[in-house]
C-alpha positions, -999 to +999 in steps of 0.1 A: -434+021-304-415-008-288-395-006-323-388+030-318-378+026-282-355-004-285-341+016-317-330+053-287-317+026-264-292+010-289-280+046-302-284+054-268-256+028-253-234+033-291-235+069-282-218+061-244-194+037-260-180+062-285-176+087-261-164+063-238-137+056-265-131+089-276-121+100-240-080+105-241-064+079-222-047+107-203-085+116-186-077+078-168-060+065-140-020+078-148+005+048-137+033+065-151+048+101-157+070+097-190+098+129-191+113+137-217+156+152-207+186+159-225+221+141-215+231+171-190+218+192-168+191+188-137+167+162-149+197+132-150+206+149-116+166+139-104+169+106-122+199+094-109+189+111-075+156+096-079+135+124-061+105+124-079+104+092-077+099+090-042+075+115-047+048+094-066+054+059-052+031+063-028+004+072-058+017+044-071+030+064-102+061+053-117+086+076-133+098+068-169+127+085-183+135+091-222+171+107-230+176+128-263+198+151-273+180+183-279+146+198-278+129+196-311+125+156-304+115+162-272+083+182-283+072+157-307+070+133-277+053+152-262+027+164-293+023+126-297+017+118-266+042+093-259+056+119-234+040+138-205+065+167-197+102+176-208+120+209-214+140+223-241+154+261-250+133+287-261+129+277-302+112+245-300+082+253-284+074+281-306+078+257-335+059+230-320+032+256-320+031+263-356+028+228-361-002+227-339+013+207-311-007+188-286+014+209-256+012+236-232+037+260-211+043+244-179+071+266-161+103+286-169+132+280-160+155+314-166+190+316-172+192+277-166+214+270-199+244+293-211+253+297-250+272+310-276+286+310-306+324+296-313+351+301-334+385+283-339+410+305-314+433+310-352+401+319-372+404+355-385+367+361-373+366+389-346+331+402-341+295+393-356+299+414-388+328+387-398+299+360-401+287+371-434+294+348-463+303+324-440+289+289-430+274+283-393+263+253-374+236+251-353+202+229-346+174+240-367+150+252-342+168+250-312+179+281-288+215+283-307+192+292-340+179+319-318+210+331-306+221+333-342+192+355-355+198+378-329+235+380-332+227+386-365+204+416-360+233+430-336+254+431-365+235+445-386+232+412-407+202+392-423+196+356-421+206+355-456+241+373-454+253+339-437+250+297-447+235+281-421+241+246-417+216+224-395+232+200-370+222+184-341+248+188-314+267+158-321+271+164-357+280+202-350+307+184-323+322+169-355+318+192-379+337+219-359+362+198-350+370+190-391+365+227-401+337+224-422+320+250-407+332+286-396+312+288-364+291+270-345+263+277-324+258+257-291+245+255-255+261+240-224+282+217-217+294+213-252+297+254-251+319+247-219+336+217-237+346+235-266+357+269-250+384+248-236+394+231-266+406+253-291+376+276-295+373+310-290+338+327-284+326+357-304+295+363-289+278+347-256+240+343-261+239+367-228+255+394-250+225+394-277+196+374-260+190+363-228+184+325-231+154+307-213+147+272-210+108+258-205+093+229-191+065+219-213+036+188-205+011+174-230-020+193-231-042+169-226-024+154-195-025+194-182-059+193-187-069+164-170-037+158-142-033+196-134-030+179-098+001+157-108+017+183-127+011+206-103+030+184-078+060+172-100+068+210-109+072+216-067+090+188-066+114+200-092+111+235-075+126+218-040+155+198-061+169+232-077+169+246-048+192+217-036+213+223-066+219+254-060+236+251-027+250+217-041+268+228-071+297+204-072+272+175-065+253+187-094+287+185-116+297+152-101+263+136-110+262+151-146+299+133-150+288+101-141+261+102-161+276+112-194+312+110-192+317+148-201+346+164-187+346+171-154+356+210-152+340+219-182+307+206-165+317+227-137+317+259-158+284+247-169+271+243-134+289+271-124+269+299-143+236+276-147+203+297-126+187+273-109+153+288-109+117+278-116+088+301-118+052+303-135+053+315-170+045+350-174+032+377-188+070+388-196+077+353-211+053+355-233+063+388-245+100+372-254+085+339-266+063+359-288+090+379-305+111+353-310+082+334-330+073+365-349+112+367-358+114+333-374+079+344-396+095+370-407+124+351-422+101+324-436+109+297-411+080+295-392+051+282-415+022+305-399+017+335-370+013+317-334-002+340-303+023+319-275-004+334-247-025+303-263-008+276-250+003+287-215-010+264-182-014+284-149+012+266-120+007+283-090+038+271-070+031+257-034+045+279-006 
C-alpha cells in the first residue's frame, strides 16, 4: 500500500511538472511586446514617437521592434512566436491560415495602404486586357497579388493568361527599373515613388478591390494577454487619430526614417485612412473570398473558414 501510494505521488508531481512545462510561455508574466512593421507607414511613426512605449513602462513592459519589408515574413513571426502582433495587406493572413498559423485577427485597419499596378509611361499597355502574355511583378502572397487577380477578373483574364513573376518589393524596385518585367504590382510609398518616376498607372487597386490592411497577434498571446492587447490596439486607435490631423508630421517622420522621398511620402500620407476598427462580419466576408479565390487557382493548398481565427476587440470609448 505504501508502494502504491508513494508510486500516485511521483506520477502525481511528473504529471504537475509536465503541464507545468507544457504551459506556453506566453500564459507567463510578458516583459516585452515584440511587433512586427514594415519600413513606412504608422508603426515607425509610434516607434520613433515612442507612444506605446510610454504606455507600458509603467507595466514594466518593454516594446521591441522588428523591421521587414512585407507581410508574408511578418506572419511567420508571428506563427513562430518570435512576434506578438504586426500587420500586413490582406493576402498574407489568409495564407498564414492555410498553413495552420499560430495567429488571430486583431483589428482592421481600412483603406490604410493605396496600390496599383504600373507601367512604363512609353509602354503600349493601356488597359487590363493588354496584360495577357505578358510578365508581371509582384510579392507572392502579398495584397499586390490580390490586386492582380482581381484586375485580372475585370478584364476578363485568368491567372494563366499572364507570367507572374514573384518579387519582394525591392527586387520588383529593380526589376522595373531594368525592364524585365511589363508591370508591376505594388503598394505605397513605392506606388507613390514610382508614379513619379516614369510610371504610368493602369489600374489603382481602388478601381478593382478595395485594399485592407490587418493587425494580426499570436494566438496564444490573444488568448492569454487579451488585456495587453486589448490596450496596445487603443493605444494605436489614439495615435491614428493624431495622424490624421498631423499628416505632414506623419510624412516628415516616415522620411527620417527611411530616406524615401519626401513628396512621394506625402501622396502616400495623403490618401492613407487612418482608421482602426474590430474585425467584422463584413471583413470576413472579403477576407473569405479572397482565400476562396486563390483555391480556386491552385495557390492556396487547402479551403480556410477566416471567421476561425478572428479575436473579439472591443475598443475603449
Amino acid at each position: 500500500m505504501q508502494r502504491r501510494q508513494a508510486l500516485q505521488l511521483i506520477l502525481s508531481s511528473l504529471a504537475g511538472v509536465l503541464a507545468k512545462a507544457a504551459t506556453p510561455a506566453f500564459a507567463g508574466e510578458v516583459n516585452e511586446i515584440r511587433i512586427g512593421y514594415q519600413k513606412s507607414g504608422l508603426l515607425p511613426v509610434l516607434k520613433q514617437r515612442q507612444t506605446l512605449d510610454a504606455v507600458f513602462k509603467p507595466q514594466g513592459i518593454a516594446i521591441k521592434w522588428v523591421e521587414f519589408s512585407f507581410g508574408p515574413p511578418i506572419l511567420e513571426g508571428i506563427n513562430t512566436g518570435n512576434l506578438d502582433f504586426g500587420y500586413t495587406g490582406d493576402a498574407p493572413p489568409v495564407f498564414a491560415q492555410a498553413a495552420s498559423a499560430n495567429l488571430v485577427y486583431a483589428a482592421t485597419l481600412p483603406g490604410n495602404s493605396a496600390n496599383g499596378i504600373l507601367v512604363k509611361d512609353a509602354a503600349p499597355l493601356k488597359r487590363l486586357a493588354d496584360l495577357k502574355g505578358k510578365r508581371v511583378g509582384f510579392g507572392k502572397a502579398s495584397s499586390a497579388h490580390t490586386t492582380v487577380l482581381y484586375a485580372l477578373d475585370k478584364a476578363g483574364l485568368s491567372y494563366s493568361d499572364i507570367e507572374p513573376v514573384y518579387l519582394s518589393p525591392p527586387d520588383g524596385v529593380a526589376a522595373f527599373a531594368r525592364g524585365s518585367i511589363d508591370a508591376w504590382a505594388i503598394w505605397d510609398p513605392y506606388y507613390a515613388i514610382s508614379q513619379g518616376s516614369g510610371a504610368r498607372v493602369l489600374a489603382d487597386g481602388n478601381e478593382v478591390h478595395t485594399p485592407q490592411s490587418f493587425f494580426l497577434a499570436n494566438k496564444a498571446f490573444a488568448a492569454n494577454h487579451g488585456d495587453l492587447l486589448a490596450k496596445l490596439l487603443n493605444a494605436i486607435a489614439i495615435d491614428l487619430a493624431w495622424a490624421d490631423t498631423h499628416r505632414d508630421a506623419v510624412a516628415q517622420t516616415n522620411y527620417e526614417v527611411s530616406g524615401t522621398d519626401l513628396e512621394a511620402l506625402r501622396k502616400a500620407v495623403a490618401r492613407t485612412q487612418y482608421t482602426i476598427q474590430p474585425f467584422s462580419a463584413a471583413d470576413a466576408e472579403s477576407q473569405q473570398d479572397i482565400a476562396n479565390r486563390f483555391l480556386k487557382i491552385g495557390l492556396l493548398p487547402k479551403p480556410v473558414d477566416v471567421r476561425d481565427i478572428v479575436w473579439k476587440w472591443t475598443p475603449a470609448t
